[in-house]
N, C-alpha and C positions, 0 to 999 in steps of 0.2 A: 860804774853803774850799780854795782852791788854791795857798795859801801855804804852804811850808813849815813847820813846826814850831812852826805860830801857835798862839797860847793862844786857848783859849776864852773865852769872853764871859760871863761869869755874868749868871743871870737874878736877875729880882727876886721875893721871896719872893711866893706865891701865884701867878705866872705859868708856865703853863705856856711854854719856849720849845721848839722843835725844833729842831734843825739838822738838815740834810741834808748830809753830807756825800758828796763825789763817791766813791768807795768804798767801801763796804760799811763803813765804820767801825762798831763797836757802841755805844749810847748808853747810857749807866748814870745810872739814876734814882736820885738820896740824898733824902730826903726831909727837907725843912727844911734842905737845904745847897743844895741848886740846882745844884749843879757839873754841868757839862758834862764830856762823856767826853771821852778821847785820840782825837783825830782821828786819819784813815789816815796824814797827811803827819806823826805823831808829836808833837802839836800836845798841850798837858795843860789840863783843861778849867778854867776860872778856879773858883774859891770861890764861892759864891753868899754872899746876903746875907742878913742875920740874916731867919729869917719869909717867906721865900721858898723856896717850893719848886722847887728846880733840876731839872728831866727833862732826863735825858741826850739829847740828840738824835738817832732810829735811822732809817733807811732800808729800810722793807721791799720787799725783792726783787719784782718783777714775779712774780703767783700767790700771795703770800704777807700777811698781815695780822697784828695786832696784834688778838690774843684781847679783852682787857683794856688800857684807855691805858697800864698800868702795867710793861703787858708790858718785859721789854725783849728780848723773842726773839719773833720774828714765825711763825706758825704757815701752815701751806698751808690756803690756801683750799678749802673743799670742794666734794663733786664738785655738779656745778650752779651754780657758782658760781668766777670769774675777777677777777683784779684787775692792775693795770698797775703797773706800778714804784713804788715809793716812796709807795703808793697806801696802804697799811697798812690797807684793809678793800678787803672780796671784793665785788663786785658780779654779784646773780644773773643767771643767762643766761634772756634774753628768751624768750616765747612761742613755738613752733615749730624755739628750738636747747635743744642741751642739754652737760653737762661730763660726762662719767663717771668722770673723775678729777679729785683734789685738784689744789689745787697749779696749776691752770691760767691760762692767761693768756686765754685767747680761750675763744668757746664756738661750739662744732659745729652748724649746722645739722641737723632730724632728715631724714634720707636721704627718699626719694620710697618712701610705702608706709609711712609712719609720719607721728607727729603728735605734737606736745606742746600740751596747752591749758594749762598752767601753767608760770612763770615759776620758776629755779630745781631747776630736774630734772637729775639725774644721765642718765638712758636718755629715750629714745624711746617712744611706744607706738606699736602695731603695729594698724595700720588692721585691723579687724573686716570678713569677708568680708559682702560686700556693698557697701562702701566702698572708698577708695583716694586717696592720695594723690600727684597725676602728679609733684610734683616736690619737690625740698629746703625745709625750711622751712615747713612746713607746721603749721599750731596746732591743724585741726582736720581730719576726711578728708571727704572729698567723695561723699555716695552717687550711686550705679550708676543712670543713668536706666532710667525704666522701659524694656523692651524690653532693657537688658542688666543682667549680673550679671558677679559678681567671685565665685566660689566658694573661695578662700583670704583666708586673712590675710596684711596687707602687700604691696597688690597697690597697683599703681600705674599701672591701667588698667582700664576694666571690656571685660569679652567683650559680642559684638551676642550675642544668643540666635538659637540656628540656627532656620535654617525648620523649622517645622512646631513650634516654640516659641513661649514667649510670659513676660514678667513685667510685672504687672498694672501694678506697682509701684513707685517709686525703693527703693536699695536693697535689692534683690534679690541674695542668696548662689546663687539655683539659678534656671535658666528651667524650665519645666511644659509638659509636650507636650501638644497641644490635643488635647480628646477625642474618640471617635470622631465622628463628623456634624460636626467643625469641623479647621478646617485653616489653615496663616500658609503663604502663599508664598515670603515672603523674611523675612532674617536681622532683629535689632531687633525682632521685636513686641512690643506693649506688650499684643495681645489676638488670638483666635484669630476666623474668618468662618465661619459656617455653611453648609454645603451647601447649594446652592440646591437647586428639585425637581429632580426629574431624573436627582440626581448624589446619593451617597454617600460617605462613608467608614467602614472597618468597623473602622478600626484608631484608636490616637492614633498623635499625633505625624505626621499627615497633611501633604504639604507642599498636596497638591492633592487634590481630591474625583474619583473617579469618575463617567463617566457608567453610569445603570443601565443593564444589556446589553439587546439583542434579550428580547422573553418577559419584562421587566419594566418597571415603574416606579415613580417616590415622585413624591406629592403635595403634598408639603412640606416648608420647608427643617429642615437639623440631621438628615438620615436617618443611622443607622448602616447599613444593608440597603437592598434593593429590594423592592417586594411585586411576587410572580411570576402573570403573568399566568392568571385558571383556568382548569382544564383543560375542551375548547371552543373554549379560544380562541387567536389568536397576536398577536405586537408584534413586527414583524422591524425597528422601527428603536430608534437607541438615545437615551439619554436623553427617555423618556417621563415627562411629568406628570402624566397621568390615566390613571385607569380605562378612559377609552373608548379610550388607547390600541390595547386590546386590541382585537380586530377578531374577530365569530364566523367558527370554521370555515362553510365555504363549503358547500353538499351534496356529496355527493360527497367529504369531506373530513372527516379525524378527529383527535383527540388528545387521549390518556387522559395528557396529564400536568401538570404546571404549570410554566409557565414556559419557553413552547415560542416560538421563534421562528419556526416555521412549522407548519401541519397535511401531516398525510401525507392520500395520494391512499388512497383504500380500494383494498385487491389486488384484484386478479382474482376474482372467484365472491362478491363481497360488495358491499354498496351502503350510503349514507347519503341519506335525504329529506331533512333540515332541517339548520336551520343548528345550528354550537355543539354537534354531536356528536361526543361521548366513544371512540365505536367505532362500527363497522360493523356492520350486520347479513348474517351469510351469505344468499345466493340460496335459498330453497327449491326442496326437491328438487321438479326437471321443469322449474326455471329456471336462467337462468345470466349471467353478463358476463363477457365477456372481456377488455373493456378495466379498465385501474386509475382510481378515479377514479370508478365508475358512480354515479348517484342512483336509478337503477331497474335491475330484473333484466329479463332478456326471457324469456319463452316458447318453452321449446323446440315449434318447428316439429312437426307433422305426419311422421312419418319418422323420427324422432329421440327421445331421454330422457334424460334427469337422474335417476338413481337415491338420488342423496345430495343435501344439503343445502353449500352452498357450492360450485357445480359452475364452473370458466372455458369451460365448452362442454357442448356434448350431443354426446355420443356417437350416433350413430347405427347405425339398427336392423340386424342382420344381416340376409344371404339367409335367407326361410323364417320372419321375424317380421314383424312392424307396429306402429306406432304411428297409432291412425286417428285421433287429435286429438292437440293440442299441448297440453301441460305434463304431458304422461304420466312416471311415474316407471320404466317399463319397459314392452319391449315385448311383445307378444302371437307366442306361437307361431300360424301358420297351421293350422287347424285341417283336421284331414284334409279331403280333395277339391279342397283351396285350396292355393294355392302364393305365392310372393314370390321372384323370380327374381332380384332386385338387391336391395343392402344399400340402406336411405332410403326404404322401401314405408311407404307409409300407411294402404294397404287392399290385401286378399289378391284374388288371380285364380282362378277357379274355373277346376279344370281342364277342358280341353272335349270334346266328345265323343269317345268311341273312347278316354279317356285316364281316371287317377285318380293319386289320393296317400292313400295308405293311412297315414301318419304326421303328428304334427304336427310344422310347421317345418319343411314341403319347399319345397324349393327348383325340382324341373322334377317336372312330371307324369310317369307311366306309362304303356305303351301297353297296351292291356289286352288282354291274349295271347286268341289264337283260341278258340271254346269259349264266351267271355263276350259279352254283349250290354251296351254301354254305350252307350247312346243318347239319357242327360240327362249335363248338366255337372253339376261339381262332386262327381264319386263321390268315396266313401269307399275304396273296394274294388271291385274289377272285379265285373259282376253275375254270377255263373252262369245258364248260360244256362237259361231254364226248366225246370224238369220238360216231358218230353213234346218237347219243343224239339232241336233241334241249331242253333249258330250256326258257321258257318263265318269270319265277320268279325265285331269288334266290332258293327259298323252291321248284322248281316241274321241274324235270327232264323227257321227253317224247322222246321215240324213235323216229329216225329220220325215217319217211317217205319212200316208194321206190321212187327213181327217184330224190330225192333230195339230197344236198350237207349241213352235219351237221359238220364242223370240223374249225380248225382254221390253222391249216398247211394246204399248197399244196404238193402232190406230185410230187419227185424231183428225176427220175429214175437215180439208179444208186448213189446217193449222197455222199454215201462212197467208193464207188469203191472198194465193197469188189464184183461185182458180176465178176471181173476179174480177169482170173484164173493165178496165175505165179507157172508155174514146182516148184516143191520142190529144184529142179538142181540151177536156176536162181534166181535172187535178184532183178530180173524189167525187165521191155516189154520195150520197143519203140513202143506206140500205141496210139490211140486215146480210150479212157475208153468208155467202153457199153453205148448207149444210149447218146452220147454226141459227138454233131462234133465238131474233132479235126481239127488243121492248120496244114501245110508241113511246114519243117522247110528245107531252099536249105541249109544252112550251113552242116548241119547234113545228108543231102538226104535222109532223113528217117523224118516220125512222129516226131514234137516236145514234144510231151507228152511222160511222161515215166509213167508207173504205176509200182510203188516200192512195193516190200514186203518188209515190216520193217525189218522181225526175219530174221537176219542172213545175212542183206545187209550192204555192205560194200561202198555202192557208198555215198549214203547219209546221211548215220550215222544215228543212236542212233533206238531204237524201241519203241518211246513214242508214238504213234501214238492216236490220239484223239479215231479214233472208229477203232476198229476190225484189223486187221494186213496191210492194206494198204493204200496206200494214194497216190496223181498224183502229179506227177510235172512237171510245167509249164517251158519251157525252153525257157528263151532269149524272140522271136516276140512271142510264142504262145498261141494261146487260144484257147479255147473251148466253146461249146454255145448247147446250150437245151429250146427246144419250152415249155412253161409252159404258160398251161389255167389256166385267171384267170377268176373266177366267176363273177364278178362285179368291175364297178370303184372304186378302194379300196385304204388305205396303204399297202406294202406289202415290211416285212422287210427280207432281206437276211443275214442269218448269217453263219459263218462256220471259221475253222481251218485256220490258216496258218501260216508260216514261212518263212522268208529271206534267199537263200543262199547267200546272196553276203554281205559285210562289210562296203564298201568303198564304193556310203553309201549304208544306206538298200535303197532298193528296193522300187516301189509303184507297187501296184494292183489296178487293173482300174477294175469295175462291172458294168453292164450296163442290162438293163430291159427294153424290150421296146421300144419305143420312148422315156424315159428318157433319161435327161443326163446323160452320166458316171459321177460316182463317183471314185475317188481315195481314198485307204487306205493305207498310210505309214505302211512300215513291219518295225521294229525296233529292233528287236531281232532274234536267230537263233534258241527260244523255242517258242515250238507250242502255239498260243494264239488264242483267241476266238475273231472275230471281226463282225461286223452286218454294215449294211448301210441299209438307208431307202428311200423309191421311192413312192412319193405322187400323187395322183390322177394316178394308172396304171389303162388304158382301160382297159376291161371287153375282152377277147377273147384270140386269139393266141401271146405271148409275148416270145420273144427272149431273156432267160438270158446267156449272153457272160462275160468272164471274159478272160484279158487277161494284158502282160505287160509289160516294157514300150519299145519304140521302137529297132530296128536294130541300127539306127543312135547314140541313145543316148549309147546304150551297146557299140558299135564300139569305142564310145571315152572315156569312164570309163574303160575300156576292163575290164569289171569284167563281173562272169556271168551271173548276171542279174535275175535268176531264183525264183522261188519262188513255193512251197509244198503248198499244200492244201487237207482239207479231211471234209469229215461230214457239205456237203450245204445244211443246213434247208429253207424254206418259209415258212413265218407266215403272217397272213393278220386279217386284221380287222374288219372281217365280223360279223355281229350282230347276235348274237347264240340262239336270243330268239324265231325267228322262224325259219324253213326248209330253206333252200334256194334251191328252184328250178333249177332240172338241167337244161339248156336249151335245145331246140331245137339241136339235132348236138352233145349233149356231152353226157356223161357217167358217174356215179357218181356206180362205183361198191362197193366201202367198206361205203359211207355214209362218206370216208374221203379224196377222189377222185373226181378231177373234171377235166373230160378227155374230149379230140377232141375226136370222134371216129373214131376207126382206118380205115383203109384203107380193105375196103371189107366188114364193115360195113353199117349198117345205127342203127340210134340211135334213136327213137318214145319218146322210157323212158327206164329207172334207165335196165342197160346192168352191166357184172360182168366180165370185163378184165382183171382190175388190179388183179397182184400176189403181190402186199404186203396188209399186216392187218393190219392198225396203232392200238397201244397199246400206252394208254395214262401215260406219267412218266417210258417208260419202263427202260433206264437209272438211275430214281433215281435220278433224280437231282435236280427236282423241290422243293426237300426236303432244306433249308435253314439251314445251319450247326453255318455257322460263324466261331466263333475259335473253336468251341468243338470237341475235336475227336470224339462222337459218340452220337447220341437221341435216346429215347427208342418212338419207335412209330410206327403206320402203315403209310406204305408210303402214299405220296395222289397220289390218282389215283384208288390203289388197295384199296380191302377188307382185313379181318381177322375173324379169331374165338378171336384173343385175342390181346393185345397191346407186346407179347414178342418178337419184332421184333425190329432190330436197320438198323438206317441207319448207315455208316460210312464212316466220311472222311478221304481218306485215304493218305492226305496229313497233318494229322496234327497225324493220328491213330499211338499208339504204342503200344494196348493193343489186337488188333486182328490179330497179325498176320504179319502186312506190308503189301509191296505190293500197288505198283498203282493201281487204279480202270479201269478197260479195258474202260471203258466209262466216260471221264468225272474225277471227283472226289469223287464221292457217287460212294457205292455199299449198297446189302442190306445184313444181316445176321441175317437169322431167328433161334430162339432158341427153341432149342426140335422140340415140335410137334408144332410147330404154323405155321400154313398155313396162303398165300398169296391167292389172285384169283383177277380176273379182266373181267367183261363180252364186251365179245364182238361181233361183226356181222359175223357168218360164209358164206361163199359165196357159192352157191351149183356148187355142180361137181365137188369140189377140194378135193385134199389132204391139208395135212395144216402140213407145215414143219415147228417145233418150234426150234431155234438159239436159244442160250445165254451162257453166259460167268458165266464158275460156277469152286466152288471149296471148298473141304470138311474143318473145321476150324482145322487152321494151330498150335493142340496144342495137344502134347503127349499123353497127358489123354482123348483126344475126340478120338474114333475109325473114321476111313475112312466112311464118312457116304454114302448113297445112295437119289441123286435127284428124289422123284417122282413127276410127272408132269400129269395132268389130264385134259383132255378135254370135257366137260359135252354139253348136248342141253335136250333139255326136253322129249328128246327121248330115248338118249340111255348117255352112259359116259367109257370115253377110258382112261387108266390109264396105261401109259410108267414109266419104272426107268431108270436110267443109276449111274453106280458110278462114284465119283467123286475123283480127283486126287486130291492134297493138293498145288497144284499151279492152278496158272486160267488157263482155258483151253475154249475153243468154243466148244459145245457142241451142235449134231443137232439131233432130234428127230420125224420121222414125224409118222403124223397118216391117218388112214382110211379115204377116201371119202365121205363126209354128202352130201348130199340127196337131204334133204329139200331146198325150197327156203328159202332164208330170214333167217335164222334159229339165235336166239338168245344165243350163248354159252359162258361159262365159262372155264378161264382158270388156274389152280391152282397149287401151286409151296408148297411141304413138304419135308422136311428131312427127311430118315430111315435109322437105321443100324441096324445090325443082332440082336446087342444086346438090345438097346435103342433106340426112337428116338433122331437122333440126327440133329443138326447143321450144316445147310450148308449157304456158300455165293454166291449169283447170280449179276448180272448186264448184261445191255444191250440186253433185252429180244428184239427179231425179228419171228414175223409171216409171214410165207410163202405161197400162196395156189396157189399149183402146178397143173398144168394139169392130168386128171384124169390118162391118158394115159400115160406114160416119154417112150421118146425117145430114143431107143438104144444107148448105145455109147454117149451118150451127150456132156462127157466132153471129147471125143477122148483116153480117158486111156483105153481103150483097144488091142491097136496098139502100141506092143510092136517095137524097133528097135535098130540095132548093132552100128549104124552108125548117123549122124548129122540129116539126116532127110532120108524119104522113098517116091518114089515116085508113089502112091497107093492112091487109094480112101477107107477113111474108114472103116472098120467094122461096 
């Protein structure tokens, strides 16, 4: 071959030969000649031999093959396939390389991240996430241990899975975040751990579990949550496993919620008993706590009150109240006579002698100005001093003098207009009432005044009448007017009864005293009410009290009628009781409660005995101070007793005696068993003495019909009347024997008898009479009987 210009070698037919020549020479196949080609060194190929097939001899290039033996041009090997010099066929590239082009000599490893599992490949394949192949040459790829993943293709590495991941699985493209109740602390897992108790996770992808807070727990593992302790109770530490973590509130101690790491203290004014409660309960009112925290309320103290419910203290009582037991919800005003001189009293102090409190809720007594006798505790009101009486000091009561004037009323003849008389037949007069001039009325032609019998009248309705069965009424212009001596330049209040008949509107009553101005009092109602007006600086001497009302004119254009009732006209005056007051020159002070013109056919030096009335001080009962209470146990003021078994009662509010209005007023009295009443007073000489009052035995199955006995004592002799008493109130008169003596000092004394026991009777409205020694035939004309309207005869 490396000879120049050498001939070729002819083959022998049927033989195939080759030559290789060192240069590229090309080799020309003849078929059936066998010649061999021109060599590179210009060498010409010999003749072959008959029958022999000569092939040129060729050299295929490194990369390059002989399609066909016949070929005589060598072709590139394809891609996946490599061939070496003179090699004339391609050999495929091994398992894990590969060619991507023809024509090659060598074959490529597949890079890291790829793989070839067959022999012969142009490309690479490209590792499937999940796999990866770390390095060149690789045939097939390698999955991703569990705990990591490869999430591309052509990777050549796998990733750890972060914490709080996990892959179950080799070959894994993605890790899965563990779910809630499970958690991987570090990177690689192959699986996620459950929350132990105690602890949770609420999320995925947890790296760690929580523990469950203060106020909770879980009981077992895998929690997404905590169960929150109920409400009752608390858990102040963390990671609890049980239920009984929870702990009941303590007393004292509450909590309305769930999930509480601690109970609250109950506030101030509220408490809890038992365990495991929810709330508080407020203190009731009259109790209280002041600390937080309480399990019990306390008791306001004696002195003290809680008015609300939830209280952190008791208020305590002002000056002038009480609280006389503990858990009171307020306190008590001091009721008049009584005082409470510091705030925190629990009981009232009776004011003491010589002193009183006339309001409730006083705080300091009064001293009870000269004039009065106050010589028990606990007054209501300073006493006046008796009738008949002068008190220079509280403490010292002295009979009043002859000729002098000891009282604090004037007398007001006639005042109730009981001293006129209406038939049992008739229901009212057309008159001017005793002792009192009346007006003509032209409308009428007759007296405007009418004097009504309550019981059984039909003109003016209803029989409530303040005092005794009758009363006057004033009709349209009329009035009436009465001379009344005062003693001195005084006040002098006028009080009494009365009612409206008219609607549209009420009525005014006009009073007048004197040279005073009239006053007017609006009537405003068609029930009896009690009304006073007062008249400042009245002269000393003869004064004209008139009442009357409103004019002709003003009724003519209202055309209503204008009229207006009235009963029981008192005068009280302000006269200083500490010493006598001298009668004057001209006057007459017969009972020492009397202070009279003297009459006509007199003369008057000193102290004359005219008057027929006796004043009896409180004979009504009224002075007595009730309030709401239907009854007191006490001796009236005014009177005496042997014992305190005596009650007053009102009998507007009474439902345990009986019933029944009080014929005077609203007091009556009702003495029990033997307890006697008495009251002393001035008898006048020459008289009989006719005792009035309103009496009646007690209104109750088991008391028999008792008997009034009534007794008139002097230091001489003592006159002792009964009378029985009916079980309704009745007017009762009783008179007795003519006294003697001047001046005489007597007693007058009211007991209950019945045949079997003593018993219980009620009185009111006690009236002394002192009659002329002599009574006048006939007085009241019921002697003169008649068939017919009237007779026209002089008396009997």
């Amino acid at each position: 071959p490396s000879a120049p210009g050498g001939s070729g070698i002819g083959g022998n037919g049927g033989t195939r030969i080759t030559i290789y020549m060192e240069k590229g020479g090309a080799a020309v196949a003849n078929t059936g000649s066998g010649g061999g080609g021109a060599g590179s060194c210009g060498g010409k190929g010999g003749a072959g031999s008959g029958g022999v097939v000569v092939i040129a001899l060729i050299q295929c290039a490194a990369g390059q093959y002989l399609v066909k033996p016949t070929d005589t041009t060598c072709a590139p090997c394809p891609a996946g396939y490599i061939s070496s010099f003179a090699d004339n066929a391609c050999t495929p590239c091994g398992q894990g390389t590969y060619n991507p082009s023809t024509g090659q000599t060598t074959c490529t490893s597949c890079p890291a991240g790829s793989y070839n599992p067959n022999s012969g490949q142009g490309n690479c394949v490209v590792c499937s996430a999940g796999k990866y192949s770390p390095n060149a040459g690789y045939s097939s790829c390698i999955p991703c241990n569990a705990g990591t993943y490869s999430p591309n293709a052509g990777a050549t590495s796998c990733s750890a899975c972060d914490a709080g991941k996990y892959s179950a699985t080799a070959g894994g493209a993605a890790c899965t975040s563990c779910n809630a109740g499970t958690y991987s602390p570090s990177i690689s897992s192959a699986s996620c751990t459950y929350c132990s108790a105690g602890t949770y996770s609420s999320i995925t992808g947890s790296t760690s579990c929580l523990q469950c807070g203060a106020g909770s727990f879980s009981s077992s593992s895998g929690q997404t949550s905590c169960t929150n302790c109920p409400a009752g109770t608390f858990n102040s530490y963390f990671g609890s496993t049980t239920l009984s973590a929870c702990s009941l509130c303590v007393p004292g101690t509450f909590n309305p919620f769930l999930g509480a790491s601690s109970c609250t203290s109950c506030p101030t004014g509220s408490y809890s008993t038992s365990t495991g409660s929810i709330s508080c309960s407020s203190c009731l009112a009259g109790t209280y706590s002041s600390n937080t925290g309480s399990t019990t309320c306390s008791i306001c103290q004696a002195g003290k009150f809680s008015p609300i419910s939830g209280s952190s203290f008791c208020s305590i009582c002002s000056a002038g109240t009480i609280s006389s037991s503990s858990g009171l919800l307020s306190c008590s005003s001091c009721p008049p006579g009584t005082i409470s001189a510091s705030s925190g009293s629990s009981s009232c102090s009776s004011c003491p002698e010589g002193t009183y409190s006339s309001n409730s809720g006083s705080t300091l007594c009064s001293n009870c100005p000269p004039g009065t006798y106050c010589v028990e505790t606990g007054l209501s009101f300073p006493r006046y001093c008796d009738t008949g009486y002068y008190c220079p000091t509280p403490a010292i009561k002295l009979l009043c003098p002859s000729g002098s004037f000891c009282s604090r009323f004037l007398s007001v003849g006639n005042g109730d207009f009981e001293v006129d008389l209406v038939p049992a037949t008739k229901s009212y007069l057309y008159q001017s009432p005793f002792g009192w001039i009346g007006s003509y009325n032209q409308n009428f032609n007759q007296s405007s005044t009418i004097i009504v019998q309550s019981l059984g009248n039909a003109l003016t309705g209803g029989s409530d009448v303040p005092s005794g069965n009758k009363y006057l009424t004033l009709q349209r212009t009329a009035q009436i007017s009465q001379m009344i001596e005062i003693p001195k330049l005084c006040t002098v209040v006028v009080s009494f009864y009365s009612r409206s008949r008219s609607s549209t509107p009420f009525i005014g009553l006009f009073i007048k005293l004197g040279a005073n101005t009239a006053q007017k009092v609006d009537l405003t109602s068609y029930s009896w009410g009690l009304y006073s007006v007062s008249f400042t600086n009245v002269t000393a001497g003869s004064n004209k009290l008139l009442f009357s009302t409103i004019s002709t004119s003003q009724c003519n254009i209202l055309s209503q009628d204008c009229s207006a009732d009235m009963d029981n006209i008192v005068l009280t005056v302000d006269i200083d009781r500490s010493t006598p007051f001298p009668c004057a020159a001209g006057r007459y002070c017969p009972s020492w409660s009397s202070y009279r013109l003297c009459d006509v056919g007199y003369f008057c030096p000193s102290l004359g005995a005219r008057s027929t009335s006796i004043s009896l001080l409180n004979s009504n009962f009224e002075q007595d101070v009730l309030n709401t209470q239907p009854y007191i146990y006490k001796v009236p003021s005014g009177w005496s007793s042997t014992d305190a078994a005596l009650i007053i009662v009102n009998s507007s509010t009474d439902s345990m005696w009986g019933g029944g209005a009080a014929p005077f007023g609203y007091n009556y009295l009702a003495t029990q068993g033997s307890s006697t009443i008495s009251q002393t007073f001035r008898i006048p000489a020459g008289k009989m003495i006719s005792v009035y009052f309103y009496g009646r035995s007690r209104k109750f199955s088991t008391f028999p019909s008792t008997v009034a006995s009534i007794t008139i004592s002097s230091s001489s002799s003592s006159t002792k009347l009964q009378k029985p008493l009916s079980f309704d109130w009745t007017l009762y008169k009783m008179t007795f024997p003519t006294y003697s003596s001047l001046n005489t000092s007597g007693t007058i004394s009211f007991v209950g008898d019945s045949a079997a026991n003593p018993g219980s009777i009620e009185i009111d409205g006690v009236v002394l009479i002192a009659n002329p020694t002599v009574p006048l035939l006939n007085a009241d004309f019921e002697s003169d009987s008649s068939v017919s309207a009237y007779t026209s005869m002089s008396p009997t």
